[in-house]
C-alpha positions, -999 to 999 in steps of 0.1 A, spaced: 237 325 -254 271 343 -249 285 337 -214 284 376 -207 247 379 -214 240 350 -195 260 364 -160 232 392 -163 203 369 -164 211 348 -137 219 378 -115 187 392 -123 171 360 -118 182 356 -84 172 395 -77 133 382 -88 133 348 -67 136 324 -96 168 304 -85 145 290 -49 133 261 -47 111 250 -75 124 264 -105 149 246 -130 175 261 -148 197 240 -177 225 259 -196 240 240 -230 278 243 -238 285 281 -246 278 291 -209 287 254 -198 323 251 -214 330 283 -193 313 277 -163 352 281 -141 362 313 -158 326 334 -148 326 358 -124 323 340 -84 290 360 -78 275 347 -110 282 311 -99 269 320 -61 236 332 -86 236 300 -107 236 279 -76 218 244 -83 219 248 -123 225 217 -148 250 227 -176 259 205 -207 296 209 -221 314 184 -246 330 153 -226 371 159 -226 388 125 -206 418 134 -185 450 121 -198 486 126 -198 485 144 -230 461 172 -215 480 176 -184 516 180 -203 494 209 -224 481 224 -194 516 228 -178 530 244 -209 495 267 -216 503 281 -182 537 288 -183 532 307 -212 503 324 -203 520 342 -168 547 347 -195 524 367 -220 499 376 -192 515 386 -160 497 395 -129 467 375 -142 447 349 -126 458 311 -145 432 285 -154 432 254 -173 424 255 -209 389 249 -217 376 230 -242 375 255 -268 410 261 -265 416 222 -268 395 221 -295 417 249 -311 447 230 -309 436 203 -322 426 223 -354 456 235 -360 474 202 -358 449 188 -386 460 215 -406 494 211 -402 491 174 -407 469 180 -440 495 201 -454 522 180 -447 505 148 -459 492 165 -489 531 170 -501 519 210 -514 550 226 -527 532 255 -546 515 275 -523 503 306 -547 476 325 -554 455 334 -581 443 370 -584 416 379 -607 431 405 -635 393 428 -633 374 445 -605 386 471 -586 371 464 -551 392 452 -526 369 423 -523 371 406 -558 413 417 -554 417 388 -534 434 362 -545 425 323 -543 447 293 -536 455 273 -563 461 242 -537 430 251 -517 408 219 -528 433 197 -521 442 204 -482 409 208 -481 403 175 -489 433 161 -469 415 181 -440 379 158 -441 403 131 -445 423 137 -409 419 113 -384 439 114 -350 438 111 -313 432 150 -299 439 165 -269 402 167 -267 395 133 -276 392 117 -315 391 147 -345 373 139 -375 354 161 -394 318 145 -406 299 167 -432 326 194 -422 319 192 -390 336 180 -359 317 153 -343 312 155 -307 315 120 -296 302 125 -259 289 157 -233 294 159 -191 269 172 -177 271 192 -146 258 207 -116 268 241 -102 272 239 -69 289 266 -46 316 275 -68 323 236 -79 309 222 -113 309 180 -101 301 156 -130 266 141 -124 257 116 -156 270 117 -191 255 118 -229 258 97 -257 241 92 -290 244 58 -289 238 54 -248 217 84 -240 221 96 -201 244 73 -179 259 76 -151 292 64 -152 317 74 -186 313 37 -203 307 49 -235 308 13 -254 284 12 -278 249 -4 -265 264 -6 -229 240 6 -206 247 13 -168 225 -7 -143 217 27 -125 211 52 -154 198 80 -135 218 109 -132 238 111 -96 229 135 -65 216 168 -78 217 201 -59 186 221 -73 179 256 -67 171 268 -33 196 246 -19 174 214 -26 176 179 -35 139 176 -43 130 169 -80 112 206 -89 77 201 -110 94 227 -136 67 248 -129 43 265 -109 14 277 -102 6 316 -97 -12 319 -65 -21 357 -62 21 361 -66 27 353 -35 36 316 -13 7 299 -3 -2 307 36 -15 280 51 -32 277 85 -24 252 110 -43 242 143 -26 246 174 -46 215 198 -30 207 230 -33 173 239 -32 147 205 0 158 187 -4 132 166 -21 148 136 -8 182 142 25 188 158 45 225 161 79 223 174 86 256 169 78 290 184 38 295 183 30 332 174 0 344 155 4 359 121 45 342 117 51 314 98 70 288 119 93 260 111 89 221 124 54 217 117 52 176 114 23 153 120 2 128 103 -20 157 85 14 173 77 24 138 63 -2 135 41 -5 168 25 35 166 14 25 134 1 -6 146 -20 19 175 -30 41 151 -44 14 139 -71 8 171 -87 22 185 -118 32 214 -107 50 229 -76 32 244 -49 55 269 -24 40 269 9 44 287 41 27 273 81 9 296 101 -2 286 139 -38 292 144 -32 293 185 -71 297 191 -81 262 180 -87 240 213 -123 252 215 -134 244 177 -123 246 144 -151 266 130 -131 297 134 -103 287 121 -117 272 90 -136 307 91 -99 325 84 -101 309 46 -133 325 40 -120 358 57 -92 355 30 -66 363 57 -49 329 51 -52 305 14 -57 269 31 -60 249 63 -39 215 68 -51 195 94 -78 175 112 -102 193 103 -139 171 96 -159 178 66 -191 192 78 -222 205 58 -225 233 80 -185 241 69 -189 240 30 -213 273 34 -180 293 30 -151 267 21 -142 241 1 -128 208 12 -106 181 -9 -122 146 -9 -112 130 29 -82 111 33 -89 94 65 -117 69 73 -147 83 83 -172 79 114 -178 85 149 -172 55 171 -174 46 205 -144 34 229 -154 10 263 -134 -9 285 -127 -46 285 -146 -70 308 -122 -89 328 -108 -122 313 -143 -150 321 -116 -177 323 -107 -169 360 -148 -172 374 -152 -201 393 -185 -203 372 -171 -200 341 -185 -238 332 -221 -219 329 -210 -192 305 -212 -212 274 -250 -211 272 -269 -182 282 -294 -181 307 -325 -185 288 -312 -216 268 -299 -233 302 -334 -230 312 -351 -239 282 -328 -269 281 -338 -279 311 -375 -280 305 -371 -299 280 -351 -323 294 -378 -327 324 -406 -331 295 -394 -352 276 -383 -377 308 -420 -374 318 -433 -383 282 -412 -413 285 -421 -424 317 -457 -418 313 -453 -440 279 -437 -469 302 -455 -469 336 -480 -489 326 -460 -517 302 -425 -513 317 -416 -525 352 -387 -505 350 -404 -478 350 -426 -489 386 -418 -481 421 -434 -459 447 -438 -422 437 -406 -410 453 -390 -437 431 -406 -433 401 -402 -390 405 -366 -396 410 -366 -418 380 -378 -395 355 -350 -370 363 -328 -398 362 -330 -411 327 -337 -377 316 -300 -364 327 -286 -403 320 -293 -396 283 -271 -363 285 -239 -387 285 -258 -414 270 -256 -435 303 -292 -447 299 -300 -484 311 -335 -486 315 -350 -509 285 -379 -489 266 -408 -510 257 -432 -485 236 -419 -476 199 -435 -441 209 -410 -437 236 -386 -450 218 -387 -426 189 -391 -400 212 -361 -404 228 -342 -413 198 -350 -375 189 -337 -358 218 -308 -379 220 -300 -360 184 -305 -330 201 -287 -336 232 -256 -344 211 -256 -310 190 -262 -295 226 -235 -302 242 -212 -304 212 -218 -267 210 -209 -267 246 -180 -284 246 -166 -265 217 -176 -229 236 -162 -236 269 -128 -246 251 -123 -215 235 -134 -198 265 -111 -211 285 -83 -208 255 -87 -180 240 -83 -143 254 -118 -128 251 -123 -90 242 -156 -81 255 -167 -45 257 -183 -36 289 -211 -17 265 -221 -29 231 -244 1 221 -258 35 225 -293 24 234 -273 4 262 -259 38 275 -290 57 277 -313 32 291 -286 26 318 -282 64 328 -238 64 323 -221 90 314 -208 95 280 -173 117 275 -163 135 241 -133 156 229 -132 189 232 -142 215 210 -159 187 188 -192 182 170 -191 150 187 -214 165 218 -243 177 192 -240 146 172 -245 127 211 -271 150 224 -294 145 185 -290 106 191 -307 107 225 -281 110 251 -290 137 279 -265 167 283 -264 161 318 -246 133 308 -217 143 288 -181 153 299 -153 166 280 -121 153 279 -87 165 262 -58 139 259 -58 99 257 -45 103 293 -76 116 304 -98 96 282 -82 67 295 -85 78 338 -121 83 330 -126 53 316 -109 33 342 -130 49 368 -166 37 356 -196 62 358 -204 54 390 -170 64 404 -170 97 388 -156 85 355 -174 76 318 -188 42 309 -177 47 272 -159 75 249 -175 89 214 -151 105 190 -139 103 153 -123 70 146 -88 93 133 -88 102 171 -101 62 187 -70 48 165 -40 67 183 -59 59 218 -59 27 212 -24 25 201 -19 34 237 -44 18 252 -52 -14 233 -50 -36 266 -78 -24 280 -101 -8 257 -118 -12 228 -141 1 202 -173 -11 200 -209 -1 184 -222 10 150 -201 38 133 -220 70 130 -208 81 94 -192 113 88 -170 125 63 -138 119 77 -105 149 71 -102 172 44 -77 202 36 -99 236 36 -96 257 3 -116 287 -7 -146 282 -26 -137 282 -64 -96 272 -57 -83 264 -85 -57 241 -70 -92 218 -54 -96 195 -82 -59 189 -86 -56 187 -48 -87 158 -45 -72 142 -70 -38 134 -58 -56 128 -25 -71 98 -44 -33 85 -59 -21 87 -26 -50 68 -6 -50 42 -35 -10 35 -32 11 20 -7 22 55 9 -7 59 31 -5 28 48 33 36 57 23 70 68 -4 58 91 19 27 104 44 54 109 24 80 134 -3 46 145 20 20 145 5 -14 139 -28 -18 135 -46 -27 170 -78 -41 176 -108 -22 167 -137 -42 156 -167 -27 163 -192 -60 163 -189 -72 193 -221 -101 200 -220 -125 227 -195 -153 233 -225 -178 250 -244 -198 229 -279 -186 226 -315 -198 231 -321 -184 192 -295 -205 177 -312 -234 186 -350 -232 188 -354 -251 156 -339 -279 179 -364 -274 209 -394 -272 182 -387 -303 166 -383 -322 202 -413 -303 214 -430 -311 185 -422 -348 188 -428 -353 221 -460 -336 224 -473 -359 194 -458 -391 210 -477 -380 240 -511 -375 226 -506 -406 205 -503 -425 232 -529 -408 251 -556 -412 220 -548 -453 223 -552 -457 258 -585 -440 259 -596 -458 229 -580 -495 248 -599 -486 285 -629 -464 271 -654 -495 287 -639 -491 321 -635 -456 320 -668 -450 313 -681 -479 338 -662 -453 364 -688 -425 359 -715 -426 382 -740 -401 389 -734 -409 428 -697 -393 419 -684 -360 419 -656 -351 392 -629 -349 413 -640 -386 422 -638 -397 387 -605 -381 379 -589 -400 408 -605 -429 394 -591 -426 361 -556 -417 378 -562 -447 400 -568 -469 367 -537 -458 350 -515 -462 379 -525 -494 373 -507 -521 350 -514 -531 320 -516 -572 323 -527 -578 289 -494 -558 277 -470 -584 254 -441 -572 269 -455 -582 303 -468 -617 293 -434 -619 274 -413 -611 310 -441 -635 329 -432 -668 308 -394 -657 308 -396 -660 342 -389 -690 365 -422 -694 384 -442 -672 359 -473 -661 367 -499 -685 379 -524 -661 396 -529 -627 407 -544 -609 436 -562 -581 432 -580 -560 461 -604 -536 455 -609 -541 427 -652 -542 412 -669 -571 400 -670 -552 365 -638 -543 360 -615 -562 336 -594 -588 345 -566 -579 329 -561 -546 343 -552 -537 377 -569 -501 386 -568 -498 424 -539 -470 433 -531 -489 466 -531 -522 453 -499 -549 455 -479 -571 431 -460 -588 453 -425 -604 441 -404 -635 443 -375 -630 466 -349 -603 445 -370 -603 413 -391 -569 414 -406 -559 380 -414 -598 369 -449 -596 380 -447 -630 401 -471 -632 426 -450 -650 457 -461 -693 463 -483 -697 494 -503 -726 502 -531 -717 478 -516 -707 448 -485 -729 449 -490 -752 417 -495 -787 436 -525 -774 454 -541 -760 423 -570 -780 403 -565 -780 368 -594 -754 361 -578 -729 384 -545 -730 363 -560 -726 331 -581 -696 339 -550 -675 346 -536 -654 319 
């Protein structure tokens, strides 16, 4: 394209908009080589366009030209504006020096020509050169160093050996990369062949519009117009939607930033195409978004940016992208206080119901044992203050293992062999809870669920202007007991006061919203509870927009990439805690009642065991005890009366007797019938009485009658 036709087209391109932002405009060397000479309002019109033009290195050769070409130009031309030669004027030059070299190497001394003798046009009048071939040939065959860099003529032409390329800016033309054949685009002039720069993009490029963005090339129509998009206008969280800017209906406004804003630039960035845009403030948004996401369906505006929640209700008369932020209602309750500074923080590791259960089991199994050894163990014999406080005695001893008292039953034995096993895991699990209770900071919530909430009576705040309070009243929660809030500030004062006090016991809103009060807040609150799905942000289209599948699509390239997580970091900061499982830090009775069944299960069957042999061993006297003279209240103290008894034949009793100094020579008994057995002492109130410091060896003290020497020799062998 000649340079003069090109002056009009990029005056009437700037007259139609196409040299804003957006639109790419490259220019090869026939308007690039003249780029300094065109008019100054045709470079003010070409602002931000890339020109191509051969590659001429400074030297002291060009400037020594240039100082000549203008002093002979103001001679020939005076009054006119000077400007350095261009490369066509170089290239000239150095044309005319081939020739003259070609001629003078070729050593032509005939320079005549030839005119043909018929035809009588002025055409086939014209003569030829009889030398012509031969400069010719001496022409291809020139070789030399040019002003515009090495001449030689390859299949008669000249061989451009590199090109600049440029950028039009104001009314400069800086050098931005360069172009090889052998090289391609660099950015620095090192033209060695196979060199390649370490940085081979191009430098700094001014674009149309005054931009330094990379243009998509192209874009898309949009009813021929910029693409007006809505904004909300929320007082309180600025995170996701911030104007900076003066707020007037129906005029676009500058220093619209935010989170939303963030992300839609981003998701912008992934299409193929270049989207111009204009923000409008929608200043009637605190109360709800419905009517402003009603605007798009109005047609008065072509999209809405912000938080605005997909809704089923919603997609009657829009269109929404896929969401770009997680979705879900949550709930936000305070902290309890740190456990580790309760004087009874010892008691928290188990809860209540296992402490007690633990405790009846400890008091069971001590009475199976001693009800195993009272009859066989003299360790296990005293008065009934004695032997009550020694049942709760070896049942706590065997909590540290501290145990003394010899068993002499293998039912006992195995019995307490069992819960032994399970007083170890108990207070392992003990011992490991209170540690990190008292180490580690604990997080509690002060409410764990809804259900919590409503059967309590609390009130329940939610954000204003948000579908939050239908989505509370549908799960259960009274309307009586909601309040609205605005701003983090207040969510937080209404937290801190309790609902008793006039405040909330927990906060429902859309986890977007819980993350930036926490980022405040962290310290003190938390969120808690199952998330009640929703369907998170979307950007609001018309139904049928074309630009909605392109749009959910980049949406997806931008949530799967790093750039999300920086933008979130950037308006969230770190994340903060927000687990939303929150159980119980004490041990409970659940996690071990496969424990308490097995010892249950063992004791009880220990027990009966025992029970079934004792009756089967005393069945003659137990039945010699019913009379019909007797009433059955009678007979059980009988039977109780027999069993407090001891068991004389027992070998571990006959084993302790002949162990003993002075063993057993004769026994006592009072009260006791003609028919009962001698080897079994039944009376409740009778008395073993023992040798001085030696209680539990069954020997009866010496008197006069029982002392050995005045024994005959039939008494002593008719005692067991």
């Amino acid at each position: 394209m000649l340079p003069a036709l090109a002056s009009q087209l990029f005056l009437r391109a700037e007259v139609l908009g196409m040299m804003h932002v957006g639109y790419v405009w490259i220019v090869t060397n026939s308007v690039g080589d003249v780029l300094e000479t065109l008019d100054p309002n045709v470079v003010h019109a070409m602002e931000g366009v890339i020109g191509f033009r051969p590659y001429v290195a400074h030297s002291d050769k060009i400037n020594n030209f240039s100082i000549r070409f203008k002093t002979r130009f103001i001679q020939d031309n005076p009054g006119m504006e000077v400007v350095n030669p261009d490369v066509c004027q170089l290239w000239a030059y150095d044309a005319v020096w081939a020739i003259a070299t070609a001629v003078e190497m070729s050593n032509m001394t005939n320079m005549s020509f030839v005119v043909p003798q018929s035809g009588t046009a002025d055409l086939t009048r014209i003569g030829f050169s009889q030398t012509g071939p031969k400069l010719l040939h001496a022409i291809l065959d020139t070789k030399f160093d040019g002003l515009a860099g090495k001449f030689g003529l390859v299949d008669n032409q000249l061989q451009l050996f590199a090109s600049e390329i440029v950028n039009v800016v104001r009314k400069s033309t800086p050098t931005i990369g360069f172009w090889t054949r052998e090289n391609g685009i660099i950015r620095e002039n090192n033209f060695s062949p196979g060199s390649n720069n370490i940085n081979n993009n191009l430098k700094s490029i001014i674009w149309p519009g005054d931009s330094r963005e990379v243009p998509k090339g192209w874009a898309v129509p949009i009813s021929g117009k910029v693409l007006r998009i809505l904004v909300p206008v929320k007082h309180g969280i600025s995170v996701f939607v911030n104007i900076s800017g003066p707020i007037k209906a129906n005029v676009s406004t500058l220093g619209v930033t935010g989170y939303c804003i963030d992300v839609f630039n981003a998701v912008l960035s992934k299409l193929p195409y270049f989207v111009p845009y204009e923000f409008y403030p929608f200043v009637n948004s605190s109360d709800t978004y419905d009517n402003l996401i009603y605007q798009v369906d109005l047609k008065n505006y072509d999209a809405v940016v912000g938080d605005t929640t997909i809704r089923f209700d919603r997609t009657a008369y829009v269109d929404f992208t896929i969401p770009y932020t997680d979705s879900g209602v949550s709930m936000v309750a305070p902290i309890k206080p740190d456990a580790r500074s309760s004087m009874w923080v010892f008691l928290k590791p188990l809860t209540t119901t296992l402490w007690l259960t633990s405790l009846a089991f400890l008091f069971f199994t001590g009475f199976v044992v001693w009800l195993i050894e009272h009859r066989i163990n003299p360790d296990f014999r005293g008065t009934p203050c004695q032997q009550f406080g020694l049942i709760f005695y070896f049942a706590f001893s065997t909590l540290v293992f501290a145990h003394k008292e010899k068993l002499e039953s293998n039912l006992s034995r195995f019995a307490v062999i069992i819960w032994v096993f399970v007083v170890l895991i108990l207070t392992s699990s003990y011992t490991a809870s209170l540690t990190f209770m008292l180490t580690v900071q604990q997080l509690n919530p002060t409410v764990t669920d809804l259900n919590q909430l409503i059967k309590q009576g609390d009130y329940v705040g939610y954000p204003d202007g948000s579908f939050v309070k239908g989505l509370l009243t549908n799960l259960g929660i009274d309307e009586n007991r909601l309040k609205n809030y605005s701003t983090p500030s207040e969510y937080a004062d209404a937290l801190s006061k309790g609902s008793a006090n006039g405040g909330i016991a927990a906060m429902f809103d859309e986890i977007p919203y819980l993350k930036v009060f926490l980022s405040q807040y962290c310290d003190k609150y938390t969120m808690t509870g199952p998330i009640y799905k929703t369907d998170g942000f979307g950007f609001v289209f018309p139904r049928g927009s074309p630009l909605l599948p392109d749009m959910s699509r980049a949406v997806l390239r931008v949530r799967e990439g790093s750039e999300m997580t920086e933008i979130e970091r950037k308006w969230f900061g770190e994340s903060t805690n927000q687990s939303t499982n929150f159980g119980s830090s004490s041990l409970s009775f659940q996690s071990f009642a496969g424990l308490f069944i097995i010892i249950g299960s063992v004791s009880g069957l220990m027990l009966f065991s025992y029970l079934i042999m004792l009756i089967c061993k005393e069945k003659d006297e137990l039945i010699s005890m019913i009379t019909p003279d007797q009433s059955f209240l009678n007979i059980v103290k009988l039977w109780f009366g027999h069993y407090d008894g001891i068991d004389l034949n027992s070998p571990t009793l006959s084993w302790r007797g002949r162990k003993q100094e002075g063993c057993v020579r004769e026994v006592h008994l009072t009260g006791l019938t003609s028919s009962r057995s001698p080897g079994s002492v039944s009376n409740p109130t009778s008395e073993i009485n023992f040798p001085s410091g030696q209680e539990g060896t069954f020997a009866p003290p010496e008197t006069e009658s029982s002392s050995p020497s005045n024994r005959s020799p039939s008494e002593e062998k008719s005692v067991p």
